[in-house]
C-alpha positions in Angstrom: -27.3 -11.5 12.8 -24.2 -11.8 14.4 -21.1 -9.8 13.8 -19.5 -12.9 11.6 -22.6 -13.1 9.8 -22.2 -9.3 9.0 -18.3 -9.2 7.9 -19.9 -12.4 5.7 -22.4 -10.7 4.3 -20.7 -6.8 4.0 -18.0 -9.1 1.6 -15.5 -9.3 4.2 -14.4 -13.4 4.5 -12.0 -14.8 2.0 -11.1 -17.7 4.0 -11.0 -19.2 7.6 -9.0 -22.2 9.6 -11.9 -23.1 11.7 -15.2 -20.9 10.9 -16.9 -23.3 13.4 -15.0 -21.9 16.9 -14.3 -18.5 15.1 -17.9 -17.7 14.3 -18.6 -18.3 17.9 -15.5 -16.2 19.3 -16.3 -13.5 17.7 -20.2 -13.6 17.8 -19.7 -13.9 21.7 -17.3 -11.2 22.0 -14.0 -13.7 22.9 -11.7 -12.7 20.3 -8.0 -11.3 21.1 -7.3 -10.5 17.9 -4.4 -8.6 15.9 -3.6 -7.0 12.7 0.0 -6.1 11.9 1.3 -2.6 10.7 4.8 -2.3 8.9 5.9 1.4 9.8 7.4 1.6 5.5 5.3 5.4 5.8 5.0 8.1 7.8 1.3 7.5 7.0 -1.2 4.5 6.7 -3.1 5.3 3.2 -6.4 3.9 2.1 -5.1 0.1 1.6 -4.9 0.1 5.3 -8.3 1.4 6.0 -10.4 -1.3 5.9 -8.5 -3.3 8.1 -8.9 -0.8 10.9 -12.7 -0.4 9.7 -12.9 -4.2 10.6 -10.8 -3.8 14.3 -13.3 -1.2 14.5 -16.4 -3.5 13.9 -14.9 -6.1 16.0 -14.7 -3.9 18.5 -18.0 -2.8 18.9 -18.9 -6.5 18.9 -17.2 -7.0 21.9 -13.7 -8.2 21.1 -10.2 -6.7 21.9 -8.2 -5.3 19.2 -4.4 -5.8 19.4 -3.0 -3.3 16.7 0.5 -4.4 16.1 2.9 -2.0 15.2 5.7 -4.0 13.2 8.5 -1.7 13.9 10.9 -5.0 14.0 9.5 -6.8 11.0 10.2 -3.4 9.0 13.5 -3.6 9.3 13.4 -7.1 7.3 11.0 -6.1 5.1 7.8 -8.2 4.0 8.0 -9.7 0.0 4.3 -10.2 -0.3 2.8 -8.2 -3.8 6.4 -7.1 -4.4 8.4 -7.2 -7.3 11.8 -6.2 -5.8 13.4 -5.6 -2.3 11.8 -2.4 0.0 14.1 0.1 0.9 15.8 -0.1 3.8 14.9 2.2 6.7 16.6 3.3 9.8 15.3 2.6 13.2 14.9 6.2 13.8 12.3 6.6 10.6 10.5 3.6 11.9 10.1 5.0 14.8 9.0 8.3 14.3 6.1 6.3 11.3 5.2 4.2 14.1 4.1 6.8 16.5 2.3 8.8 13.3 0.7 5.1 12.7 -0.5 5.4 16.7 -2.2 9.1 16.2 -4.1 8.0 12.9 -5.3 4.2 14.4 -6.8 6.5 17.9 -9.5 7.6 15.5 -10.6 4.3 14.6 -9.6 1.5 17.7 -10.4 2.7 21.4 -7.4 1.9 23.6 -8.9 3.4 26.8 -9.2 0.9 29.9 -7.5 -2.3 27.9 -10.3 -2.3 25.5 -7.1 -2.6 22.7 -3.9 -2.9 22.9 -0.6 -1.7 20.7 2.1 -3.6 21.0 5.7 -3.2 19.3 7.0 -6.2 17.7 10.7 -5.2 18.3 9.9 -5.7 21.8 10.5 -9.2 21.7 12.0 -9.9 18.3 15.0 -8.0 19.0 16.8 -9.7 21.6 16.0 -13.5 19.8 19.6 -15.0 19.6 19.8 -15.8 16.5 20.9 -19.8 17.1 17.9 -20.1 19.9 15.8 -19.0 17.9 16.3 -21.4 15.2 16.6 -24.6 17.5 13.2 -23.3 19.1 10.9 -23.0 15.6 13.2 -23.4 12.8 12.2 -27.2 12.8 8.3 -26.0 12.4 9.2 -24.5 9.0 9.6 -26.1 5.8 11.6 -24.9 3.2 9.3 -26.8 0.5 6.6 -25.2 1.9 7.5 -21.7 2.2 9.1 -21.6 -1.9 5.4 -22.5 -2.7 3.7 -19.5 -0.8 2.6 -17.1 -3.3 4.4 -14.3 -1.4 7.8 -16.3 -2.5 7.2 -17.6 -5.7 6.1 -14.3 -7.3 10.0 -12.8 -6.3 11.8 -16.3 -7.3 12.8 -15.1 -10.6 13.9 -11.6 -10.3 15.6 -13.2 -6.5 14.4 -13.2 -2.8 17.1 -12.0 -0.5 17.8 -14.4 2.5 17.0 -11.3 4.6 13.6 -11.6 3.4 12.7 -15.3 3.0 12.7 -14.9 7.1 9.7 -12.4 6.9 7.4 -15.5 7.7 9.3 -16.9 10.4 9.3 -13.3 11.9 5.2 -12.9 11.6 4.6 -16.3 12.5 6.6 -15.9 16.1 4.5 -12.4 16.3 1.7 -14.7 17.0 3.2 -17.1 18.7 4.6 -14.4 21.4 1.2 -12.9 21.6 -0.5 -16.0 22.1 1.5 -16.5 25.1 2.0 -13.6 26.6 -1.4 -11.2 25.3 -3.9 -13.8 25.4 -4.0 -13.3 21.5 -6.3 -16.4 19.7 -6.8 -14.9 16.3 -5.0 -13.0 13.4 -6.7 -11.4 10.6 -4.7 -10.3 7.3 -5.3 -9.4 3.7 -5.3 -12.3 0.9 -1.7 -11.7 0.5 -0.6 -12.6 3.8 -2.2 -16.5 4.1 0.5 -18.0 3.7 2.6 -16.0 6.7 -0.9 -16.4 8.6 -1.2 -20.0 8.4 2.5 -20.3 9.5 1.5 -18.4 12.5 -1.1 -20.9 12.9 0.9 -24.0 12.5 3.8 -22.7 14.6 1.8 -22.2 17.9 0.0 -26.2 17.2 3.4 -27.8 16.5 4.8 -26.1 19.7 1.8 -25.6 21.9 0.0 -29.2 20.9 -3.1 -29.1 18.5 -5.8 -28.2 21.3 -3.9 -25.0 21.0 -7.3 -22.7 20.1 -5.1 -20.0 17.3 -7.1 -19.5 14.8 -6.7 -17.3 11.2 -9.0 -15.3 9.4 -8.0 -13.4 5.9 -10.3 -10.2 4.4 -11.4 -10.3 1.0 -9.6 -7.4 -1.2 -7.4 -6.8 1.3 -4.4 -7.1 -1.1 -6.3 -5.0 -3.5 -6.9 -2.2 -1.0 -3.5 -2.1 -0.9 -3.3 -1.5 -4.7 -6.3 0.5 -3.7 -3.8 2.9 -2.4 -2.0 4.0 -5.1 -3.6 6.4 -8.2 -1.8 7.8 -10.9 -1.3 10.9 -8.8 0.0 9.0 -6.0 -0.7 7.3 -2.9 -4.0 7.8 -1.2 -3.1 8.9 2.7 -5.1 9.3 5.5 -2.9 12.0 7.1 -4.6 15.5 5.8 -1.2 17.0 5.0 -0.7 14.3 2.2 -4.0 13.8 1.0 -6.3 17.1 2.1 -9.9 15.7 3.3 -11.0 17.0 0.0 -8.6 15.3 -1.9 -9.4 12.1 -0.1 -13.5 12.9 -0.6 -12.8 12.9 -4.4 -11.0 9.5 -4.4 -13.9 7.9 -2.8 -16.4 10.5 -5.1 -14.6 9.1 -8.4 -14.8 5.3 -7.8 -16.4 2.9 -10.5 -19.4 2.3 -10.9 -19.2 -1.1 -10.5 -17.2 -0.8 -6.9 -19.4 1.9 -5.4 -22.1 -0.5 -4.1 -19.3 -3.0 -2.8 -17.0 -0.3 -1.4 -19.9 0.9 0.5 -20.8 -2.0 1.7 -17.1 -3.0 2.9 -16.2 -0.1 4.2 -19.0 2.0 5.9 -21.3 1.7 8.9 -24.6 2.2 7.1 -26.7 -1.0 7.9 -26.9 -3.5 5.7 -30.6 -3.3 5.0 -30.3 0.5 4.0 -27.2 -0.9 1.6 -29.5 -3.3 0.0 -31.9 -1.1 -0.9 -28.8 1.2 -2.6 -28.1 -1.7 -4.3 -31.2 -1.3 -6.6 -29.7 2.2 -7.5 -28.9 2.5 -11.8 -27.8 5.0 -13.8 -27.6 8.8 -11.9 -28.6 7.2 -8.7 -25.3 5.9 -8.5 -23.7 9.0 -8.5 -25.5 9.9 -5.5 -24.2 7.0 -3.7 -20.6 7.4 -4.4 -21.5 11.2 -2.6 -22.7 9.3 0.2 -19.4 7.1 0.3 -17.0 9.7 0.1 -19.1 11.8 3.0 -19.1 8.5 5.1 -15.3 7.6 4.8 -14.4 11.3 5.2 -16.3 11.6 7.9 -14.4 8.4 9.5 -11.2 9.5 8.7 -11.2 13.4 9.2 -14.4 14.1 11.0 -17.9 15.0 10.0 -16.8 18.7 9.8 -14.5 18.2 7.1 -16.3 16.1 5.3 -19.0 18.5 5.1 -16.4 21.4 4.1 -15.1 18.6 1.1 -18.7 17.9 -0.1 -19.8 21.7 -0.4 -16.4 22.1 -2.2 -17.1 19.3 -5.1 -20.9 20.7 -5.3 -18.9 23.8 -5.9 -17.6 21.5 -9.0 -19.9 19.8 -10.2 -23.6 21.3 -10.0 -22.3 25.1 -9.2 -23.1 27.3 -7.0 -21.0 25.9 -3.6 -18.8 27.4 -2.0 -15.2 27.3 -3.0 -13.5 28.0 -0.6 -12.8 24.3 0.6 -10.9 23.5 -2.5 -7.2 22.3 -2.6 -5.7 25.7 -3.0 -1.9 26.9 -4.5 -1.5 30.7 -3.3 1.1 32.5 -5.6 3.5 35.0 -4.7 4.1 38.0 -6.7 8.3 37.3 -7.5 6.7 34.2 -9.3 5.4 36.5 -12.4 7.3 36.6 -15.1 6.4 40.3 -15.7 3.9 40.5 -14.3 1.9 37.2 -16.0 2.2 33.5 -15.4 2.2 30.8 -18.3 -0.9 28.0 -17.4 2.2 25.0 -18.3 3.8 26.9 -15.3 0.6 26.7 -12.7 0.0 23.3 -13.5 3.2 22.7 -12.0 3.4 25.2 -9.4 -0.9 23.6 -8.5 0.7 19.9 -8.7 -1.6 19.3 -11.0 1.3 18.0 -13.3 4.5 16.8 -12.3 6.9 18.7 -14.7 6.3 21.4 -18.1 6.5 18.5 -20.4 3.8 16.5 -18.8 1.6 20.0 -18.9 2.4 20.3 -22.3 1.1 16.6 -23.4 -2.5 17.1 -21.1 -3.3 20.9 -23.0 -2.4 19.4 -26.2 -4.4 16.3 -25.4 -7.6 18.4 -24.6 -7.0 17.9 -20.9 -7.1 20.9 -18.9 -9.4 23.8 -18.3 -9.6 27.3 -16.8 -12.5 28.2 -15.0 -14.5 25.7 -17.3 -13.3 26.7 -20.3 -10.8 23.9 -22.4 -7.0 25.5 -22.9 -5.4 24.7 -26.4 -2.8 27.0 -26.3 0.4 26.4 -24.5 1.9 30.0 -24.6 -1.7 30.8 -22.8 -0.9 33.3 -19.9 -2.5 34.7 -16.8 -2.4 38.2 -15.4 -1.6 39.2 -12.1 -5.2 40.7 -12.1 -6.7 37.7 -13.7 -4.8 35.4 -10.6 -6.0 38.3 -7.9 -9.6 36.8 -8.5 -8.4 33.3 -8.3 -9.0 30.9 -11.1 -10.6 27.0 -10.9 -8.0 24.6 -12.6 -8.8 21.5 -14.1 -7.0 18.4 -14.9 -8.8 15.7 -16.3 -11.9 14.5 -15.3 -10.9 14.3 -11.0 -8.3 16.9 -10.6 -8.8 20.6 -9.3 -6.9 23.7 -7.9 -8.0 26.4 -7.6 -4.7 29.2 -8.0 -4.7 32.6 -6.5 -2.3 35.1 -6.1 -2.0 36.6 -2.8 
Protein backbone atom coordinates (compact mmCIF):
# COMPACT_ATOMS: atom_id res chain seq x y z
CA UNK A 1 0.00 0.00 0.00
CA UNK A 2 1.19 3.20 -0.90
CA UNK A 3 1.12 6.33 1.11
CA UNK A 4 -2.13 7.71 -1.10
CA UNK A 5 -3.68 4.52 -0.60
CA UNK A 6 -3.15 4.95 3.16
CA UNK A 7 -4.42 8.85 3.58
CA UNK A 8 -7.53 7.00 1.35
CA UNK A 9 -8.07 4.48 3.50
CA UNK A 10 -7.17 6.33 7.26
CA UNK A 11 -10.34 8.78 5.78
CA UNK A 12 -8.14 11.39 4.65
CA UNK A 13 -9.34 12.30 0.71
CA UNK A 14 -12.33 14.52 0.24
CA UNK A 15 -11.45 15.40 -3.23
CA UNK A 16 -8.56 15.70 -5.83
CA UNK A 17 -7.89 17.66 -9.43
CA UNK A 18 -5.97 14.83 -10.91
CA UNK A 19 -5.78 11.53 -8.52
CA UNK A 20 -4.06 9.91 -11.54
CA UNK A 21 -0.45 12.13 -11.51
CA UNK A 22 -1.06 12.80 -7.66
CA UNK A 23 -1.27 9.25 -6.58
CA UNK A 24 1.88 8.66 -8.32
CA UNK A 25 3.73 11.98 -6.95
CA UNK A 26 3.20 11.16 -3.85
CA UNK A 27 3.49 7.30 -3.82
CA UNK A 28 7.00 8.00 -5.46
CA UNK A 29 8.10 10.55 -3.06
CA UNK A 30 7.82 13.80 -5.82
CA UNK A 31 5.62 15.94 -4.05
CA UNK A 32 6.53 19.80 -3.09
CA UNK A 33 3.71 20.29 -1.25
CA UNK A 34 2.34 23.20 1.20
CA UNK A 35 -0.24 23.89 3.71
CA UNK A 36 -0.91 27.43 4.73
CA UNK A 37 -0.98 28.79 8.48
CA UNK A 38 -2.73 32.19 9.25
CA UNK A 39 -0.78 33.55 12.41
CA UNK A 40 -4.82 34.78 14.05
CA UNK A 41 -3.17 32.89 17.54
CA UNK A 42 -0.30 32.82 19.38
CA UNK A 43 -0.99 29.08 19.23
CA UNK A 44 -2.13 26.41 16.50
CA UNK A 45 -5.03 24.33 18.53
CA UNK A 46 -6.31 20.98 17.66
CA UNK A 47 -8.17 22.04 14.20
CA UNK A 48 -4.64 22.47 12.93
CA UNK A 49 -3.38 19.13 14.00
CA UNK A 50 -4.25 16.97 11.54
CA UNK A 51 -2.99 18.88 8.88
CA UNK A 52 0.55 18.78 10.27
CA UNK A 53 -0.15 14.92 11.09
CA UNK A 54 -0.57 14.61 7.29
CA UNK A 55 2.91 16.86 6.34
CA UNK A 56 4.14 14.52 8.81
CA UNK A 57 2.95 11.29 6.85
CA UNK A 58 4.01 12.77 3.67
CA UNK A 59 7.08 13.27 4.89
CA UNK A 60 8.00 10.01 5.91
CA UNK A 61 6.82 8.93 2.47
CA UNK A 62 9.39 10.79 0.91
CA UNK A 63 8.01 14.23 -0.06
CA UNK A 64 8.96 17.82 1.08
CA UNK A 65 6.79 19.76 3.25
CA UNK A 66 6.51 23.54 2.59
CA UNK A 67 4.77 24.88 5.79
CA UNK A 68 3.63 28.29 4.94
CA UNK A 69 3.40 30.73 7.46
CA UNK A 70 0.62 33.31 6.21
CA UNK A 71 1.89 36.21 8.03
CA UNK A 72 0.70 38.49 4.88
CA UNK A 73 -2.60 36.81 4.21
CA UNK A 74 -3.39 37.58 8.05
CA UNK A 75 -3.41 40.87 7.69
CA UNK A 76 -6.44 40.51 5.09
CA UNK A 77 -8.03 38.07 6.82
CA UNK A 78 -9.57 34.72 5.32
CA UNK A 79 -13.80 34.56 5.25
CA UNK A 80 -14.03 30.87 4.95
CA UNK A 81 -16.53 29.22 8.05
CA UNK A 82 -17.00 32.80 9.21
CA UNK A 83 -19.86 34.69 10.00
CA UNK A 84 -18.35 38.23 10.41
CA UNK A 85 -14.97 40.06 9.70
CA UNK A 86 -11.68 38.65 12.00
CA UNK A 87 -10.06 41.12 14.04
CA UNK A 88 -7.55 43.02 12.80
CA UNK A 89 -4.08 42.37 13.98
CA UNK A 90 -0.82 44.30 13.97
CA UNK A 91 2.19 43.20 12.17
CA UNK A 92 4.00 42.90 15.42
CA UNK A 93 1.30 40.24 16.84
CA UNK A 94 1.61 38.38 13.69
CA UNK A 95 4.92 38.18 14.03
CA UNK A 96 5.53 37.22 17.32
CA UNK A 97 2.31 34.08 16.51
CA UNK A 98 4.26 33.22 13.56
CA UNK A 99 7.44 32.37 15.28
CA UNK A 100 5.29 30.48 18.26
CA UNK A 101 3.52 28.63 15.00
CA UNK A 102 7.53 27.69 13.97
CA UNK A 103 8.43 26.17 17.61
CA UNK A 104 5.07 24.01 17.75
CA UNK A 105 5.25 22.73 13.75
CA UNK A 106 9.43 21.56 14.76
CA UNK A 107 7.72 18.72 16.62
CA UNK A 108 5.85 17.47 13.84
CA UNK A 109 7.78 18.52 10.12
CA UNK A 110 11.71 17.97 10.07
CA UNK A 111 13.33 21.06 8.52
CA UNK A 112 16.89 19.88 8.87
CA UNK A 113 18.97 19.60 5.51
CA UNK A 114 15.97 21.04 3.10
CA UNK A 115 13.83 18.14 3.94
CA UNK A 116 10.89 21.15 4.60
CA UNK A 117 10.74 24.37 4.15
CA UNK A 118 8.86 27.49 5.93
CA UNK A 119 8.29 30.16 3.97
CA UNK A 120 6.66 33.64 4.85
CA UNK A 121 4.04 34.76 2.51
CA UNK A 122 4.66 38.51 3.17
CA UNK A 123 7.81 37.92 1.59
CA UNK A 124 6.49 38.36 -1.71
CA UNK A 125 3.01 39.58 -1.23
CA UNK A 126 4.11 42.76 0.29
CA UNK A 127 5.83 44.55 -2.23
CA UNK A 128 2.96 43.56 -5.21
CA UNK A 129 2.01 47.08 -6.70
CA UNK A 130 -1.23 47.07 -6.35
CA UNK A 131 -2.12 48.03 -10.36
CA UNK A 132 0.74 45.11 -11.47
CA UNK A 133 -0.68 43.02 -9.74
CA UNK A 134 -4.11 43.18 -11.12
CA UNK A 135 -2.98 43.52 -14.92
CA UNK A 136 -0.85 40.23 -14.09
CA UNK A 137 -3.88 37.79 -12.61
CA UNK A 138 -6.80 39.87 -12.07
CA UNK A 139 -7.99 38.73 -15.66
CA UNK A 140 -7.74 34.86 -14.34
CA UNK A 141 -10.41 35.63 -11.78
CA UNK A 142 -14.03 35.80 -12.21
CA UNK A 143 -16.17 37.70 -10.26
CA UNK A 144 -19.23 35.15 -11.02
CA UNK A 145 -17.17 32.60 -9.96
CA UNK A 146 -15.80 33.63 -6.81
CA UNK A 147 -19.64 35.01 -5.33
CA UNK A 148 -20.50 31.27 -5.89
CA UNK A 149 -17.62 29.80 -3.65
CA UNK A 150 -19.06 28.71 -0.50
CA UNK A 151 -16.50 30.72 1.45
CA UNK A 152 -18.34 33.94 -0.14
CA UNK A 153 -21.79 33.14 -0.29
CA UNK A 154 -22.10 32.09 3.42
CA UNK A 155 -20.98 36.12 4.44
CA UNK A 156 -23.18 37.65 1.40
CA UNK A 157 -25.98 38.50 3.62
CA UNK A 158 -24.58 39.77 6.76
CA UNK A 159 -21.66 41.60 3.97
CA UNK A 160 -18.10 40.68 2.74
CA UNK A 161 -15.72 43.53 3.05
CA UNK A 162 -13.73 44.24 -0.29
CA UNK A 163 -10.69 43.72 1.93
CA UNK A 164 -11.63 40.27 2.16
CA UNK A 165 -13.23 39.19 -1.16
CA UNK A 166 -9.21 39.45 -2.21
CA UNK A 167 -8.35 36.60 0.36
CA UNK A 168 -8.54 34.13 -2.83
CA UNK A 169 -6.56 36.16 -5.04
CA UNK A 170 -3.97 36.43 -2.20
CA UNK A 171 -3.86 32.31 -1.62
CA UNK A 172 -4.04 31.59 -5.14
CA UNK A 173 -0.75 33.86 -6.03
CA UNK A 174 0.78 31.94 -2.72
CA UNK A 175 0.86 29.07 -5.12
CA UNK A 176 1.55 30.49 -7.95
CA UNK A 177 4.91 32.21 -6.41
CA UNK A 178 5.89 28.88 -4.97
CA UNK A 179 5.45 27.06 -7.96
CA UNK A 180 7.88 29.22 -9.47
CA UNK A 181 10.25 29.91 -7.29
CA UNK A 182 10.08 26.64 -4.57
CA UNK A 183 9.50 24.02 -6.99
CA UNK A 184 5.95 23.65 -5.11
CA UNK A 185 3.41 21.18 -7.44
CA UNK A 186 0.76 20.50 -4.83
CA UNK A 187 -1.41 22.23 -2.13
CA UNK A 188 -3.43 20.42 0.41
CA UNK A 189 -6.36 22.35 2.45
CA UNK A 190 -9.32 21.58 4.51
CA UNK A 191 -12.97 21.23 2.77
CA UNK A 192 -13.40 24.85 3.37
CA UNK A 193 -10.69 26.13 1.39
CA UNK A 194 -11.58 24.31 -2.29
CA UNK A 195 -12.69 26.98 -3.70
CA UNK A 196 -9.25 29.28 -2.84
CA UNK A 197 -7.44 25.93 -3.77
CA UNK A 198 -8.79 25.47 -7.06
CA UNK A 199 -8.08 29.15 -7.80
CA UNK A 200 -4.58 28.41 -7.04
CA UNK A 201 -4.89 25.80 -9.50
CA UNK A 202 -6.45 27.61 -12.28
CA UNK A 203 -4.22 30.70 -11.89
CA UNK A 204 -0.80 28.85 -12.48
CA UNK A 205 -2.64 26.90 -15.94
CA UNK A 206 -4.06 30.15 -17.28
CA UNK A 207 -0.59 31.80 -16.84
CA UNK A 208 1.79 28.96 -17.02
CA UNK A 209 -0.21 26.93 -20.02
CA UNK A 210 -2.16 23.71 -19.03
CA UNK A 211 0.95 21.24 -19.07
CA UNK A 212 1.55 23.25 -15.96
CA UNK A 213 1.71 19.91 -13.50
CA UNK A 214 -0.17 22.09 -9.98
CA UNK A 215 -2.20 19.95 -8.72
CA UNK A 216 -4.89 20.26 -5.41
CA UNK A 217 -5.74 17.91 -2.81
CA UNK A 218 -8.46 18.82 0.06
CA UNK A 219 -8.63 16.58 3.62
CA UNK A 220 -11.75 15.21 4.76
CA UNK A 221 -12.95 17.06 8.18
CA UNK A 222 -10.56 19.40 7.88
CA UNK A 223 -13.16 22.22 8.29
CA UNK A 224 -14.59 20.34 11.12
CA UNK A 225 -11.25 20.03 12.94
CA UNK A 226 -11.38 23.42 12.94
CA UNK A 227 -14.72 23.39 14.78
CA UNK A 228 -12.96 20.56 16.37
CA UNK A 229 -11.03 23.21 18.20
CA UNK A 230 -13.38 24.95 20.06
CA UNK A 231 -15.33 23.20 23.42
CA UNK A 232 -17.48 24.94 25.61
CA UNK A 233 -14.57 25.73 27.81
CA UNK A 234 -12.68 27.12 24.98
CA UNK A 235 -10.23 26.52 22.42
CA UNK A 236 -8.27 23.32 22.41
CA UNK A 237 -4.30 24.49 22.08
CA UNK A 238 -1.34 22.66 21.52
CA UNK A 239 0.89 25.03 23.48
CA UNK A 240 0.97 23.41 27.25
CA UNK A 241 0.50 26.82 28.89
CA UNK A 242 -3.13 27.10 27.21
CA UNK A 243 -4.15 23.70 27.21
CA UNK A 244 -1.86 21.59 29.99
CA UNK A 245 -0.95 18.04 28.36
CA UNK A 246 -3.59 16.76 30.79
CA UNK A 247 -6.05 18.98 29.78
CA UNK A 248 -5.43 18.14 26.15
CA UNK A 249 -5.32 14.09 27.15
CA UNK A 250 -8.92 14.58 28.38
CA UNK A 251 -10.15 16.20 25.22
CA UNK A 252 -9.01 13.30 23.20
CA UNK A 253 -10.17 10.81 26.49
CA UNK A 254 -13.90 12.35 26.22
CA UNK A 255 -14.53 12.10 22.51
CA UNK A 256 -17.79 10.23 21.19
CA UNK A 257 -18.13 7.16 20.79
CA UNK A 258 -18.91 7.20 17.51
CA UNK A 259 -15.55 9.42 16.50
CA UNK A 260 -13.15 7.46 18.62
CA UNK A 261 -12.50 4.71 15.93
CA UNK A 262 -12.39 7.51 13.06
CA UNK A 263 -10.29 9.98 15.14
CA UNK A 264 -7.86 7.21 15.63
CA UNK A 265 -7.67 6.27 12.51
CA UNK A 266 -7.09 10.04 11.12
CA UNK A 267 -4.99 11.08 13.37
CA UNK A 268 -2.47 8.47 14.85
CA UNK A 269 0.36 6.41 13.59
CA UNK A 270 -0.90 3.00 14.72
CA UNK A 271 -1.10 0.76 11.50
CA UNK A 272 -3.99 0.40 9.93
CA UNK A 273 -4.33 -3.39 10.36
CA UNK A 274 -3.99 -2.89 14.30
CA UNK A 275 -6.93 -0.03 13.72
CA UNK A 276 -9.12 -2.50 12.02
CA UNK A 277 -9.06 -4.87 14.49
CA UNK A 278 -10.09 -1.77 17.14
CA UNK A 279 -12.71 -1.28 14.94
CA UNK A 280 -14.52 -4.52 16.17
CA UNK A 281 -14.31 -2.96 19.81
CA UNK A 282 -18.26 -2.37 21.45
CA UNK A 283 -19.39 -1.27 24.55
CA UNK A 284 -16.36 -0.83 27.49
CA UNK A 285 -13.78 -1.66 24.89
CA UNK A 286 -14.28 1.56 23.47
CA UNK A 287 -13.34 3.27 26.39
CA UNK A 288 -10.10 1.67 26.23
CA UNK A 289 -9.50 3.01 22.86
CA UNK A 290 -10.28 6.55 23.45
CA UNK A 291 -7.22 5.96 26.46
CA UNK A 292 -5.20 4.80 23.71
CA UNK A 293 -5.99 8.02 21.53
CA UNK A 294 -5.45 10.54 24.01
CA UNK A 295 -1.92 8.69 25.04
CA UNK A 296 -1.12 8.66 21.22
CA UNK A 297 -1.86 12.37 20.38
CA UNK A 298 -0.35 13.48 23.71
CA UNK A 299 2.45 11.75 23.13
CA UNK A 300 2.68 13.60 19.50
CA UNK A 301 2.09 16.81 20.80
CA UNK A 302 3.87 16.96 24.32
CA UNK A 303 6.07 13.94 24.40
CA UNK A 304 5.67 10.45 25.60
CA UNK A 305 6.66 11.66 29.15
CA UNK A 306 3.79 13.79 29.55
CA UNK A 307 1.49 11.74 28.26
CA UNK A 308 2.33 9.13 30.59
CA UNK A 309 2.14 11.80 33.65
CA UNK A 310 -1.75 12.81 32.00
CA UNK A 311 -2.85 9.20 31.84
CA UNK A 312 -1.73 8.18 35.52
CA UNK A 313 -3.51 11.47 36.46
CA UNK A 314 -7.11 10.54 34.80
CA UNK A 315 -6.58 6.78 36.21
CA UNK A 316 -6.30 8.84 39.37
CA UNK A 317 -10.06 9.88 38.21
CA UNK A 318 -11.62 7.44 37.06
CA UNK A 319 -10.65 3.89 38.48
CA UNK A 320 -8.72 5.37 41.79
CA UNK A 321 -5.82 4.75 43.12
CA UNK A 322 -3.30 7.00 40.54
CA UNK A 323 -1.40 9.39 41.34
CA UNK A 324 -2.64 12.90 41.55
CA UNK A 325 -0.25 14.79 41.35
CA UNK A 326 -0.42 15.31 37.46
CA UNK A 327 -3.72 17.08 37.73
CA UNK A 328 -4.49 20.63 36.57
CA UNK A 329 -3.83 22.30 39.81
CA UNK A 330 -5.10 26.06 41.35
CA UNK A 331 -2.73 26.65 44.58
CA UNK A 332 -4.46 29.23 46.93
CA UNK A 333 -2.88 31.79 48.99
CA UNK A 334 -3.82 32.39 52.46
CA UNK A 335 -5.10 36.48 52.02
CA UNK A 336 -7.76 34.69 49.74
CA UNK A 337 -9.81 33.33 52.91
CA UNK A 338 -12.40 35.03 53.86
CA UNK A 339 -11.68 34.30 57.60
CA UNK A 340 -10.12 31.82 57.37
CA UNK A 341 -12.67 29.67 54.87
CA UNK A 342 -13.40 29.83 51.20
CA UNK A 343 -17.07 29.49 49.62
CA UNK A 344 -16.92 26.33 46.79
CA UNK A 345 -18.93 29.21 44.23
CA UNK A 346 -15.64 31.10 44.96
CA UNK A 347 -13.05 28.02 43.98
CA UNK A 348 -14.91 27.25 41.05
CA UNK A 349 -13.88 30.48 39.83
CA UNK A 350 -10.61 31.01 41.29
CA UNK A 351 -9.99 26.70 39.60
CA UNK A 352 -11.60 28.09 36.19
CA UNK A 353 -13.76 25.67 36.46
CA UNK A 354 -16.57 28.38 35.95
CA UNK A 355 -16.27 31.57 34.40
CA UNK A 356 -18.06 33.86 36.96
CA UNK A 357 -20.27 33.24 40.62
CA UNK A 358 -23.36 33.13 38.71
CA UNK A 359 -22.39 30.44 36.33
CA UNK A 360 -21.21 28.38 39.68
CA UNK A 361 -24.32 29.01 41.16
CA UNK A 362 -26.50 27.47 38.05
CA UNK A 363 -23.91 24.05 37.85
CA UNK A 364 -24.41 23.32 42.03
CA UNK A 365 -28.01 23.93 41.68
CA UNK A 366 -28.11 21.87 38.58
CA UNK A 367 -26.42 18.88 40.37
CA UNK A 368 -23.19 19.61 38.56
CA UNK A 369 -20.26 19.73 40.76
CA UNK A 370 -18.54 17.60 43.35
CA UNK A 371 -15.94 17.67 46.07
CA UNK A 372 -13.75 14.88 46.40
CA UNK A 373 -16.64 12.68 44.91
CA UNK A 374 -19.16 13.72 46.78
CA UNK A 375 -22.29 15.98 44.88
CA UNK A 376 -22.53 19.86 46.44
CA UNK A 377 -26.13 21.20 46.80
CA UNK A 378 -25.44 23.88 48.89
CA UNK A 379 -24.16 27.15 47.60
CA UNK A 380 -23.21 28.80 51.04
CA UNK A 381 -21.00 25.40 51.31
CA UNK A 382 -17.45 26.48 52.62
CA UNK A 383 -13.99 25.11 52.91
CA UNK A 384 -11.52 25.38 55.72
CA UNK A 385 -8.06 26.41 55.53
CA UNK A 386 -7.42 22.95 56.99
CA UNK A 387 -9.73 21.19 54.74
CA UNK A 388 -7.74 23.16 51.53
CA UNK A 389 -4.14 22.31 53.34
CA UNK A 390 -4.94 18.57 52.21
CA UNK A 391 -6.06 19.62 48.84
CA UNK A 392 -9.46 18.77 47.57
CA UNK A 393 -10.42 17.00 43.87
CA UNK A 394 -13.08 19.37 42.13
CA UNK A 395 -15.44 18.42 39.69
CA UNK A 396 -17.35 19.96 37.03
CA UNK A 397 -19.48 18.02 35.02
CA UNK A 398 -18.73 14.87 33.57
CA UNK A 399 -14.81 16.15 31.93
CA UNK A 400 -13.76 18.85 34.19
CA UNK A 401 -11.28 18.62 37.26
CA UNK A 402 -9.03 20.71 39.63
CA UNK A 403 -7.74 19.76 42.11
CA UNK A 404 -7.44 23.18 44.84
CA UNK A 405 -4.90 23.37 47.49
CA UNK A 406 -3.80 25.87 49.64
CA UNK A 407 -0.23 26.49 49.99
Amino acid sequence: MGIYEELVARGLIAQVTDEKEIREMVNNGKATFYIGFDCTADSLHVGHFMALCLMKRLQMAGNKPIALIGDGTTLIGDPSGRTDMRKMLTREDIKYNAECFKRQMERFIDFSDGKALMLHNAEWLEPLNYIELLREVGACFSVNNMLRAECYKQRMEKGLSFLEFNYMIMQSYDFYYMFQHYGCNMQFGGNDQWSNMLGGTELIRRKLGKDAHAMTITLLLNSEGKKMGKTAAGAVWLDPNKTSPYEFYQYWRNVGDADVLKCIRMLTFLPLDQIDEMDKWEGSRLNRAKEILAYELTSLVHGEEEAKKAETAAKALFVGGGDSSNMPTTELTGDELDDGTMNIMSILVRSGLCASKSDARRNIQQGGVTVDDEKITDIGRNYSADELKKGIVVKRGKKNFNKVILK
